[in-house]
C-alpha positions as CSV (number, residue, x, y, z in Angstrom):
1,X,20.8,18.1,-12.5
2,X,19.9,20.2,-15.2
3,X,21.8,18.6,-17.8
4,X,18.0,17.3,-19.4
5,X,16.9,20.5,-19.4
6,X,19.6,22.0,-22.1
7,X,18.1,20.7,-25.0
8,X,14.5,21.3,-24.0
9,X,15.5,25.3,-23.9
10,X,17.3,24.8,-27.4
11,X,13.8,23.6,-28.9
12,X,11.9,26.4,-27.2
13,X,14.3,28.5,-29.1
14,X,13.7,27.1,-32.1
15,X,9.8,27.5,-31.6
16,X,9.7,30.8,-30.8
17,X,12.2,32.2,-33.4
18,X,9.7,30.0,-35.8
19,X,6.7,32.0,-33.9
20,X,8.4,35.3,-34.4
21,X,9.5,34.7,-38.2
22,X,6.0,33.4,-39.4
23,X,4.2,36.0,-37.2
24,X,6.3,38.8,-38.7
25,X,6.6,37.8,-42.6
26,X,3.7,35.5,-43.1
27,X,0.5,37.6,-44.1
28,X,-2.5,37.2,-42.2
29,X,-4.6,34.4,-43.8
30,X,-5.2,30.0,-43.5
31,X,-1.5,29.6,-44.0
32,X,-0.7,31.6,-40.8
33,X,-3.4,30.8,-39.1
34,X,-2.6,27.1,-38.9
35,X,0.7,27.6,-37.8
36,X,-0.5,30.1,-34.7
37,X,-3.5,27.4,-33.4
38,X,-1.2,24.4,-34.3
39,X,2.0,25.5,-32.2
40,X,0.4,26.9,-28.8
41,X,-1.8,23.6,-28.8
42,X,1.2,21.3,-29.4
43,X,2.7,23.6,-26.6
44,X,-0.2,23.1,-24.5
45,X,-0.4,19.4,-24.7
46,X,3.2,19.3,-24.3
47,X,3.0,20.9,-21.0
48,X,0.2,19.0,-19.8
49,X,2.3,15.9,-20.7
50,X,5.4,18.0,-18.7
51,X,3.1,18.0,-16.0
52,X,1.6,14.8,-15.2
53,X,5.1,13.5,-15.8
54,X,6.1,15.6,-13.1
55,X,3.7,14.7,-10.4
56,X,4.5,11.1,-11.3
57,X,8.3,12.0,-10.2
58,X,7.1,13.5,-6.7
59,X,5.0,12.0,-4.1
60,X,2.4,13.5,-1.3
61,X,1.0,17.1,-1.3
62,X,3.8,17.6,-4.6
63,X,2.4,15.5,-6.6
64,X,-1.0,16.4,-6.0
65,X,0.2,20.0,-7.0
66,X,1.5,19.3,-10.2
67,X,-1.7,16.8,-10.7
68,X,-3.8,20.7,-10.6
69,X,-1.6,22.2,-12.9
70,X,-1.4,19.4,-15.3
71,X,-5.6,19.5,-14.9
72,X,-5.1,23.0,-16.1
73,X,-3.3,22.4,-19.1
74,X,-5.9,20.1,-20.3
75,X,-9.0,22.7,-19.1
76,X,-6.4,24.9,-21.7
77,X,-6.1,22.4,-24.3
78,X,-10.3,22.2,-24.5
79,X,-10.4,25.7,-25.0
80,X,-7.6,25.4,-27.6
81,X,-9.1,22.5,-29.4
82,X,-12.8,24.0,-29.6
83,X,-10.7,27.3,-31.1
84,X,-8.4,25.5,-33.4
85,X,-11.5,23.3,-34.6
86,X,-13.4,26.5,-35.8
87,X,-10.6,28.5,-37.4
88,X,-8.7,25.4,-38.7
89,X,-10.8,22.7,-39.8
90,X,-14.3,24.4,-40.2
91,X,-12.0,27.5,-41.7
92,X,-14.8,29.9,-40.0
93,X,-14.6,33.1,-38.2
94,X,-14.3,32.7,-34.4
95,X,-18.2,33.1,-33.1
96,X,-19.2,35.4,-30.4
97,X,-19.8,34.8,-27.9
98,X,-17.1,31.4,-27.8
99,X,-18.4,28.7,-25.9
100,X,-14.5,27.9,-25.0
101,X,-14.6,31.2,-23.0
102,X,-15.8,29.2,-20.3
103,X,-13.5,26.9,-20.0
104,X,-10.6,29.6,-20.6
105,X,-12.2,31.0,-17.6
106,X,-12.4,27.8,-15.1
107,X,-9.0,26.6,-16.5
108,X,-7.0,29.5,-14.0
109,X,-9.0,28.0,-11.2
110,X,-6.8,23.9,-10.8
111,X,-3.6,26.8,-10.1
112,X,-5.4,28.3,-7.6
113,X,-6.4,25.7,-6.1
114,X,-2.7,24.1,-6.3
115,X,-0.9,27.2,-5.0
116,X,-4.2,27.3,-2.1
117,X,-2.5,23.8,-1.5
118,X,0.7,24.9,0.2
119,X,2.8,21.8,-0.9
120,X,5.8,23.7,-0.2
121,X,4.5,23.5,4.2
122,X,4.2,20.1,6.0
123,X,0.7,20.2,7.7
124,X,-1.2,17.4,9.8
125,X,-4.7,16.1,8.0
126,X,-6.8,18.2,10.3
127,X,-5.1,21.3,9.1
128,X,-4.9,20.1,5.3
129,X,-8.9,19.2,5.6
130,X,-9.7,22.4,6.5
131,X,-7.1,24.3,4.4
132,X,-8.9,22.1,1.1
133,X,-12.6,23.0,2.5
134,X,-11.8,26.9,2.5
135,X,-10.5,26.7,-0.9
136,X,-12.9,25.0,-2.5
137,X,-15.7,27.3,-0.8
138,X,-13.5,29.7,-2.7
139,X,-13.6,28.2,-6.1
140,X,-16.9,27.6,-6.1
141,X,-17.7,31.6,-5.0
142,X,-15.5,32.3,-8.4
143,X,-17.4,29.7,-10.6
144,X,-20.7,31.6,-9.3
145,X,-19.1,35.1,-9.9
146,X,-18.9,34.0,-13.8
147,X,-22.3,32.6,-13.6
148,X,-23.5,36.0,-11.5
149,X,-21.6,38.2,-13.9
150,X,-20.9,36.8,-17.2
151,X,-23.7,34.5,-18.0
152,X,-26.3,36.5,-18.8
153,X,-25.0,38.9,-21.7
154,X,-23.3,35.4,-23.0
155,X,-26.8,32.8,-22.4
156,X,-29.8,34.0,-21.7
157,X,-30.1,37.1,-23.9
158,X,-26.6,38.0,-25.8
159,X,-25.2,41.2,-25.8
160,X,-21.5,40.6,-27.4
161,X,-20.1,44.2,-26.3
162,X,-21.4,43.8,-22.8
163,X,-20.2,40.3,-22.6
164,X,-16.9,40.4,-24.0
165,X,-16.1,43.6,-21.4
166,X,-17.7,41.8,-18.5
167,X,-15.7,38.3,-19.6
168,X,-12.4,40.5,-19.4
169,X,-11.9,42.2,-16.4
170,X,-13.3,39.3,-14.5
171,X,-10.5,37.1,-16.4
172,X,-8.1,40.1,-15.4
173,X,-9.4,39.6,-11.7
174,X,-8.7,36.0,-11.8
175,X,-5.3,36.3,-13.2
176,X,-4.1,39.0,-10.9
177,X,-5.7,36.6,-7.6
178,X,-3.3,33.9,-8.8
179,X,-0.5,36.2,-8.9
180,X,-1.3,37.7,-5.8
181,X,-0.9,34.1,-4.3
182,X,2.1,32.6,-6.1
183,X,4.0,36.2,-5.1
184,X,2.6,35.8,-1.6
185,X,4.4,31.7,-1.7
186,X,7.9,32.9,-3.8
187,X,8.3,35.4,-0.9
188,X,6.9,33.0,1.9
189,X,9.6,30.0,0.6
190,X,13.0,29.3,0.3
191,X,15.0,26.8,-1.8
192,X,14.1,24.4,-4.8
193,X,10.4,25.0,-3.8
194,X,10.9,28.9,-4.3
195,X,12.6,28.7,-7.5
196,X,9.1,26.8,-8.7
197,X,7.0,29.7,-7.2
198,X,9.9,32.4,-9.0
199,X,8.9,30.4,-12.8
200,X,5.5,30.1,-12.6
201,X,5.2,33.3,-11.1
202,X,6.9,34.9,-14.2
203,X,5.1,32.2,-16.5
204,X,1.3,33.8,-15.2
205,X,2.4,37.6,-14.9
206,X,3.5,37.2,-19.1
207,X,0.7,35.2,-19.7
208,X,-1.3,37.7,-17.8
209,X,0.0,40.6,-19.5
210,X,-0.5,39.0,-23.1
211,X,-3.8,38.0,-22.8
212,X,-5.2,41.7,-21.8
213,X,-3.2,42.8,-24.8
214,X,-4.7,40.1,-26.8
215,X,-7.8,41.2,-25.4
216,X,-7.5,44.9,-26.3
217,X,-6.5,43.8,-29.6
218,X,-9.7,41.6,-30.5
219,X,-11.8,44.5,-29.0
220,X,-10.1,46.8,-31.7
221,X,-10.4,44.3,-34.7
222,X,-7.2,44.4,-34.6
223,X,-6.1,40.3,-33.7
224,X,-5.0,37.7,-36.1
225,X,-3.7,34.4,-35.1
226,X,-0.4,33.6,-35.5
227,X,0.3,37.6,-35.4
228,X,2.5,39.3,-32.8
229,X,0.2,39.7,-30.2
230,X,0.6,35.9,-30.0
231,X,4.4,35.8,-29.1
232,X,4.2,36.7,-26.0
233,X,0.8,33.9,-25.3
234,X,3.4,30.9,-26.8
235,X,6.2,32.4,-24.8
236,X,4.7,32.3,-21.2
237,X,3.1,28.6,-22.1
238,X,7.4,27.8,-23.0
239,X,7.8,29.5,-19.4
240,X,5.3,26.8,-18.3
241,X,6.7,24.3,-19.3
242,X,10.2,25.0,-17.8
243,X,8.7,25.3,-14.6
244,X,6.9,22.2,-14.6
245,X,10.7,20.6,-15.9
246,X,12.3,22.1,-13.3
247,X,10.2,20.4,-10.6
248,X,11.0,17.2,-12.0
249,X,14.6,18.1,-11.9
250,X,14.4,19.2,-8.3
251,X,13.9,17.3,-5.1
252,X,11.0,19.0,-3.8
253,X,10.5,18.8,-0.4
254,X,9.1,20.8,2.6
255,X,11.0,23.7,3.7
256,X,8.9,26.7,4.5
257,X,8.4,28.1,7.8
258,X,6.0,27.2,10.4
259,X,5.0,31.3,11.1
260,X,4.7,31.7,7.3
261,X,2.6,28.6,7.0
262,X,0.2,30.0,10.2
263,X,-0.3,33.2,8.6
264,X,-0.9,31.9,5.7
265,X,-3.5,29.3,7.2
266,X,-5.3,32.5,8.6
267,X,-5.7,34.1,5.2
268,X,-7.8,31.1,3.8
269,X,-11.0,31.4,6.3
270,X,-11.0,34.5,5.8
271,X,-11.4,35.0,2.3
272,X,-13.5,31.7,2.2
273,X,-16.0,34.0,5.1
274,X,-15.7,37.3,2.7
275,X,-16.9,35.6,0.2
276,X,-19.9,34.0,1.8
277,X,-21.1,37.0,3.1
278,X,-21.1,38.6,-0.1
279,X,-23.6,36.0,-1.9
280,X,-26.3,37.7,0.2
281,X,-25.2,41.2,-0.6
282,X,-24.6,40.2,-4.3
283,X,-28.3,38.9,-4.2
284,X,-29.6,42.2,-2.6
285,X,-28.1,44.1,-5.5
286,X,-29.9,42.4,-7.7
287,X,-32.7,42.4,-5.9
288,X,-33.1,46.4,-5.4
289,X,-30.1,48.0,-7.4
290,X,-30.1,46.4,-10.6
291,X,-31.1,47.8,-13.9
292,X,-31.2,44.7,-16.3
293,X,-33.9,43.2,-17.7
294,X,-36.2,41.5,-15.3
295,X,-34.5,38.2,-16.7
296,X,-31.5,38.9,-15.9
297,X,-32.1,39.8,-12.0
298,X,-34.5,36.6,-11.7
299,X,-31.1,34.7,-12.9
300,X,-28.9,35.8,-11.2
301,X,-31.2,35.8,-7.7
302,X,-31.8,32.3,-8.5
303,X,-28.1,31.6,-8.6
304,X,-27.1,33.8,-5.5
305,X,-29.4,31.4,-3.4
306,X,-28.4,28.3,-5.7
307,X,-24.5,29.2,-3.9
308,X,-25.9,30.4,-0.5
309,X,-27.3,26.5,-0.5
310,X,-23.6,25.1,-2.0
311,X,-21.6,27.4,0.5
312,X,-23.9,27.0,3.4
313,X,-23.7,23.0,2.7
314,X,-19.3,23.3,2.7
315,X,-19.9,25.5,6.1
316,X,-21.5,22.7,7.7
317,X,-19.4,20.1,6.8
318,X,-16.6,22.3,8.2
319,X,-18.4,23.1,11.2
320,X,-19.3,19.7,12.0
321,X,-15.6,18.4,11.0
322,X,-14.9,21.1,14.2
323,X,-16.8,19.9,16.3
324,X,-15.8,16.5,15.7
325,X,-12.7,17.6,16.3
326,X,-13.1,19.6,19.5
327,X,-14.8,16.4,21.4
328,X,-11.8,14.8,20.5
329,X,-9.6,17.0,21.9
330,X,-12.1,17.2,25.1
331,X,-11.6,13.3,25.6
332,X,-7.9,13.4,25.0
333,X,-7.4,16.1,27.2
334,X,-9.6,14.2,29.7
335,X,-7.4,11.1,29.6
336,X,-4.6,13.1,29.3
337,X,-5.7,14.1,32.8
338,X,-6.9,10.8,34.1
339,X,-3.4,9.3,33.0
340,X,-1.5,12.1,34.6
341,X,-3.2,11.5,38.0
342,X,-2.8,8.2,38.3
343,X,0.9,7.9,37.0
344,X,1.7,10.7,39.6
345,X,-0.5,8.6,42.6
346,X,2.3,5.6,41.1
347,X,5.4,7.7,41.6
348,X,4.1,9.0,45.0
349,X,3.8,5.0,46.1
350,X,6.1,4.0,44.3
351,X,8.8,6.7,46.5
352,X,6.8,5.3,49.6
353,X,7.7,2.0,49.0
354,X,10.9,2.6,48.0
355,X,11.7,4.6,51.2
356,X,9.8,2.7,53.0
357,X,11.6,-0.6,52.4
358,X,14.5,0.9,53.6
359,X,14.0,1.8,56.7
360,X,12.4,-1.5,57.3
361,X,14.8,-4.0,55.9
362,X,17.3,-2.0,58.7
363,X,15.3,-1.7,61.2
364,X,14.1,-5.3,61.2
365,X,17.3,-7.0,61.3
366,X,18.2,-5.3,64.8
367,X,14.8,-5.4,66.3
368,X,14.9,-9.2,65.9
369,X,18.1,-10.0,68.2
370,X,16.3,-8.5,71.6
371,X,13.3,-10.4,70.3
372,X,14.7,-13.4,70.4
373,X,15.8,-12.5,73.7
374,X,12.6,-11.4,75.0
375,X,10.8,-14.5,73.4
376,X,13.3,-17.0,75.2
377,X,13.6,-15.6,78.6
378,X,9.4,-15.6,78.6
379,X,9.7,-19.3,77.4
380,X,12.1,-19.8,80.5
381,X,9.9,-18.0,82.9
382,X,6.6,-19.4,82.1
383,X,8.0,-22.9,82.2
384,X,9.7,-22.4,86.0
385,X,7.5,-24.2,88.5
386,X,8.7,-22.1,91.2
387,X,6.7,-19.1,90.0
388,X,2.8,-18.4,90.9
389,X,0.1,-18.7,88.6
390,X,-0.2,-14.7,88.2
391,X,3.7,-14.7,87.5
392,X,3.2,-18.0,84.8
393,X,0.1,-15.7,83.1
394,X,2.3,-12.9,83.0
395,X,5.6,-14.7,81.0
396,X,3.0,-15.9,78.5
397,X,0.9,-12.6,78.0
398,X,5.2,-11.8,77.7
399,X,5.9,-14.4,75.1
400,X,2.4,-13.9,73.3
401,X,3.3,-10.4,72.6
402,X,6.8,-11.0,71.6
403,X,5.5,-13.5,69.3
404,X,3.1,-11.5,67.6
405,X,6.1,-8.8,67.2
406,X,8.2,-11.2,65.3
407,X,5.3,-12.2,63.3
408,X,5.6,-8.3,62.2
409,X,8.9,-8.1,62.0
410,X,9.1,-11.2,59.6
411,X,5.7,-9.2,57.3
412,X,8.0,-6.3,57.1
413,X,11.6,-8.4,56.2
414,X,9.0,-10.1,53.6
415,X,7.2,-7.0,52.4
416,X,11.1,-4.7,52.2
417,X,12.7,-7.8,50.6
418,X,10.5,-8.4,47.6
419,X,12.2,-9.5,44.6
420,X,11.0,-9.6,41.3
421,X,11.3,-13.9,40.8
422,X,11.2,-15.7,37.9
423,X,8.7,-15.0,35.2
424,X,6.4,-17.2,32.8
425,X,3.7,-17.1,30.8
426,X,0.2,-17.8,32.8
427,X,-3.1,-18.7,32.7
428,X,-5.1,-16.2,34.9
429,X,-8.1,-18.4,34.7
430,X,-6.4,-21.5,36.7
431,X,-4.9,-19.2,39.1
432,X,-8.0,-17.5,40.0
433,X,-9.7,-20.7,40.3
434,X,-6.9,-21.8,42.6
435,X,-7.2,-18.6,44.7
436,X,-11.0,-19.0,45.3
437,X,-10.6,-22.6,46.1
438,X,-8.2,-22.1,49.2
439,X,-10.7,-19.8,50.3
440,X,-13.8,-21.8,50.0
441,X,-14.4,-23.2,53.4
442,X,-13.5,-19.8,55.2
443,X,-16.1,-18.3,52.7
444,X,-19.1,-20.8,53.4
445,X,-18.6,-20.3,57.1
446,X,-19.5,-16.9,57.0
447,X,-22.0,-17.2,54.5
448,X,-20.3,-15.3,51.4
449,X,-20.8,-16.6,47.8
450,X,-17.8,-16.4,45.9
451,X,-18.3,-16.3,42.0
452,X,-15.8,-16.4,38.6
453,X,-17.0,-14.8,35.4
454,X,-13.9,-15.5,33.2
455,X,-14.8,-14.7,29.1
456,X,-13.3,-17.6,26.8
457,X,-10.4,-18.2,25.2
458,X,-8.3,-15.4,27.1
459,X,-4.7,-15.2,26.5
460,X,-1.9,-15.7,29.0
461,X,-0.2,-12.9,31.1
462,X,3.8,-12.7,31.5
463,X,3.9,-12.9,35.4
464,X,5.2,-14.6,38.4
465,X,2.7,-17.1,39.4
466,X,3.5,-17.4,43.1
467,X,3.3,-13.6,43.5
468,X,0.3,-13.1,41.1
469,X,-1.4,-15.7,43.6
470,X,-0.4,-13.8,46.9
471,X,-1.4,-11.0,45.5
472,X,-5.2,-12.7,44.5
473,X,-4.9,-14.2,47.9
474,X,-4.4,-10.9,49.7
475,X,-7.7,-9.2,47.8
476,X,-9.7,-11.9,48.4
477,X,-9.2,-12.4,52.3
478,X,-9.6,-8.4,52.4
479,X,-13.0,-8.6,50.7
480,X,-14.5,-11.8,53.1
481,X,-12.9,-10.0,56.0
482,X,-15.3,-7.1,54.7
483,X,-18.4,-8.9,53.7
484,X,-17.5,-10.7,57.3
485,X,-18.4,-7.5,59.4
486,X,-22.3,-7.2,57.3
487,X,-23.1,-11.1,58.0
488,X,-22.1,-12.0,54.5
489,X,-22.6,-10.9,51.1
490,X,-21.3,-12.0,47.3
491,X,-17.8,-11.8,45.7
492,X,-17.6,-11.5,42.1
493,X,-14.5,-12.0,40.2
494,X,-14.5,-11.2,36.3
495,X,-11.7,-11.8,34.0
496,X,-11.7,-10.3,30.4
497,X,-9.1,-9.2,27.8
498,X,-9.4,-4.9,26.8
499,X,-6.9,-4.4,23.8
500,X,-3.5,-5.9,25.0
501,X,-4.4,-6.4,28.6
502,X,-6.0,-9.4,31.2
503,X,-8.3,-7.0,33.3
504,X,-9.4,-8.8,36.8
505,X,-11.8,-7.0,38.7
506,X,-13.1,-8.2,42.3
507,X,-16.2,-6.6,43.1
508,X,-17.8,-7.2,46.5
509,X,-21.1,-5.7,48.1
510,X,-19.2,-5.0,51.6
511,X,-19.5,-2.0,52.9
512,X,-17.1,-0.7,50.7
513,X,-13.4,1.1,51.7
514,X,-13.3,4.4,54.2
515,X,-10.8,5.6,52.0
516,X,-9.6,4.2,48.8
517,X,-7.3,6.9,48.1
518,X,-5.0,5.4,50.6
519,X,-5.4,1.6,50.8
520,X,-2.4,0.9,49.3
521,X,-0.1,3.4,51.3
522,X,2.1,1.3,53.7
523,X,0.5,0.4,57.2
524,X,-2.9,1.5,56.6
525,X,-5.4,-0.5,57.7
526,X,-9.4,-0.4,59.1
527,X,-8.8,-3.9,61.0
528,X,-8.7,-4.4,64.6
529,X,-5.2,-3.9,66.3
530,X,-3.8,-7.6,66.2
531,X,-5.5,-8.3,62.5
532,X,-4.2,-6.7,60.1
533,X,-0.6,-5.3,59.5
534,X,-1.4,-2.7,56.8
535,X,1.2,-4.2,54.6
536,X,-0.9,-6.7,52.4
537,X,-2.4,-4.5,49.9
538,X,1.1,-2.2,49.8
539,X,2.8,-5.4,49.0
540,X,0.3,-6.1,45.6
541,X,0.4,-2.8,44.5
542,X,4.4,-3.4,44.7
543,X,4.3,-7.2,43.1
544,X,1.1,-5.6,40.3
545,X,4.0,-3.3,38.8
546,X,6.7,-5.5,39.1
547,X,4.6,-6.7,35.9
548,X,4.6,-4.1,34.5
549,X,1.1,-3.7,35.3
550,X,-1.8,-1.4,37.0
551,X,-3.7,-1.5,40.3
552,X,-6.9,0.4,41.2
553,X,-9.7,0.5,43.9
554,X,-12.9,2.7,44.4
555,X,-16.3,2.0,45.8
556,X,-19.1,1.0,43.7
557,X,-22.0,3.5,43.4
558,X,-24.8,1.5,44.9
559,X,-22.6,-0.7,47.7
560,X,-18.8,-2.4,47.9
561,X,-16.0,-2.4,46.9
562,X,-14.2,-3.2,43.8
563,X,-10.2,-4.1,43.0
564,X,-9.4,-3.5,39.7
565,X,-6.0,-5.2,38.1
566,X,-4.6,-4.7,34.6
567,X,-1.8,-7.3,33.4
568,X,0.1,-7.0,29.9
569,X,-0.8,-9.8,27.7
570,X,2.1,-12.3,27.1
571,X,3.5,-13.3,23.7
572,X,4.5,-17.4,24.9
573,X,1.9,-19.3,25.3
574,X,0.9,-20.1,29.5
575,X,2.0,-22.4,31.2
576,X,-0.9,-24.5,32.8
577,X,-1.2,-24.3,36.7
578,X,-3.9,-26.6,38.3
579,X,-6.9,-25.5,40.0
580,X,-6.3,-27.9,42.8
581,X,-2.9,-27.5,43.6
């Protein structure tokens, strides 16, 4: 695994004893002066290259980390460059203040926002939206510090001493932030990701330590390039660079806690909410507490409300991102609930059935044999010449009865013995048609309009068409027995495709159902004793999930009834049926 990386620490050697032998022996002058810009910007572009080549080898939030730090590097290689131009090619003294001090300064901020990332813990895109928002609310807060702070004494009226010590502890300040947070992620991970964090960690705390030194030393008029004081700058860039070779060495993937990564989550508004509020304080200090020329003040007022405007802008966008988000949730949890009720409604009928069937299919079988005794002795005694007319009615009334019992004895064999049958792909529209049809005279007599709304080109359902037509059957005679008891009415059946289903509704404008929380529940019924069994609807909710589908009723708001059934599409194309069969 690390067999690639031998001979890159050989040549880092090799630079560094070169480093430490020209800055020690060389005097200071052009000769060393090349050597200490050349070397730290062929470093520099080296680790950019180290970099990008890096995120090239990984993939998700690990390749958009090393994509920041390689962004960095070339931030660092501008400021280089613009420094290197002056001293090397133009051969003139490093002006003050140096316009690459800005860049210096912005350059720390692609780490912050890759350690801010957390590429080391898996997150879901609501978490990493917000997570990116509350980072770059605080990037933006540190690009307005410089402005608030350091601009002034550097643009609008220079004042080198005041600048220079402004420009460094701020630049201290950003350095220490970032090692606050890569410390914060070595000690939050474990693994390959860890021994990343561990490098660069050590890579910013050198680079940290040898830039305030550098710092101290160009205060003092004490710097040279290419001295000593630049060892330990080319050294942490080397340490850099090992880090970003290490992480194309080492599988990178996931591994840190979900606790960490929730506490860690939490820190992030809240720095991103500090720092709001203090844009208006910031302004008020500049307002009533500070000294500087009026200038001054009026700039930096004007860029306190300049962020307020920026900040307030991110704020929305994450509040309305929130919001979005909490309807959501609201809707989900909704259907969540809907689904919940009506799956437990399909267990509680489905157990009904179930039990139901049982007891039936048993008790059927040994109620018929005294039946057919019963029915035959009636048979015998009404057809005996020797009996009276009252006796004759009486055997009938007998046999009428017993023949109505069988009649619901053979409804509950039929309704406990339903079998699943042979299945095919159908067209709903043919069989609707062929329902309505067998039902058209019936209708006309009592003056009930029977309608079929069907939208075009509908796919077929996988079903069994002799059940799916009972089952149309059964609904339909329900809702003309209905419309029956107002004097007639209007029957309305729609078919239409929703996503991956054939949804059939038949709406009537009846009187609607007593109770449609228990129309499909075994033996209930609103009919008159002698009509209606109860069993009908129980046995279409039973065939409607055989196929896998869904069954529903409720009354309409205004008047009716309406039956709502949901049928998964089929795959084969339908088989045709005839309207007229």
């Amino acid at each position: 695994m690390f067999a690639g990386l031998k001979p890159w620490k050989a040549g880092a050697g090799a630079i560094l004893l070169a480093y430490l032998v020209v800055g020690t022996l060389v005097p200071p002058g052009f000769v060393r002066g090349v050597f200490g810009n050349i070397v730290p910007l062929c470093l520099i572009v080296l680790g950019a290259a180290t970099m990008f080549a890096t995120a090239q080898r990984n993939r998700g939030l690990a390749r958009i980390f090393w994509l920041l730090m390689g962004s960095s590097f070339v931030l660092w290689f501008l400021n280089t460059v613009g420094w290197t131009w002056i001293e090397v090619v133009a051969r003139k003294p490093l002006p003050e203040p140096f316009f690459g001090d800005t860049v210096l300064f912005i350059h720390i901020v692609p780490m912050m926002a890759a350690i801010g990332l957390r590429a080391h813990h898996p997150e879901g895109e609501r978490k990493r939206y917000f997570s990116t928002l509350n980072f770059l609310m605080l990037l933006l807060w540190w690009v307005f510090l410089y402005m608030f702070i350091v601009f002034p004494d550097q643009y609008i009226s220079l004042n080198v001493d005041a600048y220079g010590r402004k420009f460094d502890v701020l630049y201290l300040i950003q350095n220490l932030m970032l090692l606050t947070g890569l410390a914060y992620a070595y000690l939050s991970t474990s693994g390959h990701w860890r021994t990343i964090y561990g490098h660069l960690l050590g890579a910013s705390s050198l680079y940290t330590f040898s830039s305030y030194f550098l710092d101290i030393a160009i205060a003092r008029r004490e710097y040279h390039t290419g001295g000593v004081f630049d060892l330990p700058y080319a050294l942490s860039i080397c340490w850099f660079i090992w880090a970003g070779r290490l992480g194309g060495s080492l599988p990178l993937e996931p591994e840190i806690s979900q606790s960490a990564g929730s506490r860690w989550l939490g820190i992030a508004p809240r720095l991103a909410m500090a720092a709001i509020l203090s844009l208006p304080l910031m302004a008020f200090w500049a307002l009533l507490l500070d000294h500087s020329p009026p200038i001054f003040r009026q700039f930096r007022i004007l860029i306190a409300l300049l962020a307020m405007l920026v900040l307030g802008f991110c704020v929305f966008l994450k509040q309305y991102r929130l919001d979005r988000d909490l309807m959501r949730l609201l809707q989900e949890s909704r259907h969540s609930y809907q689904n919940l009720q009506r799956l437990q409604t399909q267990l509680v009928q489905k157990e009904k059935l179930a039990s139901l069937g049982q007891l039936v299919a048993g008790a059927a079988h040994e109620i018929n044999n005294p039946l057919a005794a019963i029915l035959g002795y009636s048979d015998l005694l009404s057809g005996n010449s020797g009996l009276k007319p009252e006796q004759v009615s009486m055997a009938q009334k007998i046999a009428q009865q017993a023949r109505r019992t069988r009649d619901l004895v053979a409804d509950l064999l039929s309704f406990a013995q339903q079998t699943s049958g042979e299945k095919n792909s159908l067209e709903m529209m043919a069989l609707l048609q062929r329902a309505l049809k067998m039902h058209t005279v019936a209708a006309e007599r009592r003056k009930i309009s029977m309608d079929l709304i069907a939208d075009g080109g509908l796919p077929p359902v996988w079903g069994n068409g002799n059940q799916l037509l009972q089952a149309s059957l059964q609904i339909i005679e329900n809702a003309i027995d209905a419309l029956e008891e107002v004097g007639g009415g209007q029957l309305i059946v729609t078919l239409k495709r929703e996503d991956d289903e054939i949804v059939i509704q038949f709406s009537d404008n009846g009187p609607g159902i007593r109770d449609p929380q228990r129309v499909f529940d075994p033996f209930y019924t609103t009919k008159p004793i002698g009509k209606g069994t109860g069993l009908g609807l129980s046995a279409t909710y039973g065939v409607i999930q055989d196929h896998n589908g869904q069954i529903t009723c409720q009354n309409k708001p205004d008047r009716g009834a309406v039956f709502t059934i949901r049928l998964p599409i089929s795959a084969q194309p339908a088989e045709t049926m005839s309207a007229n069969a």
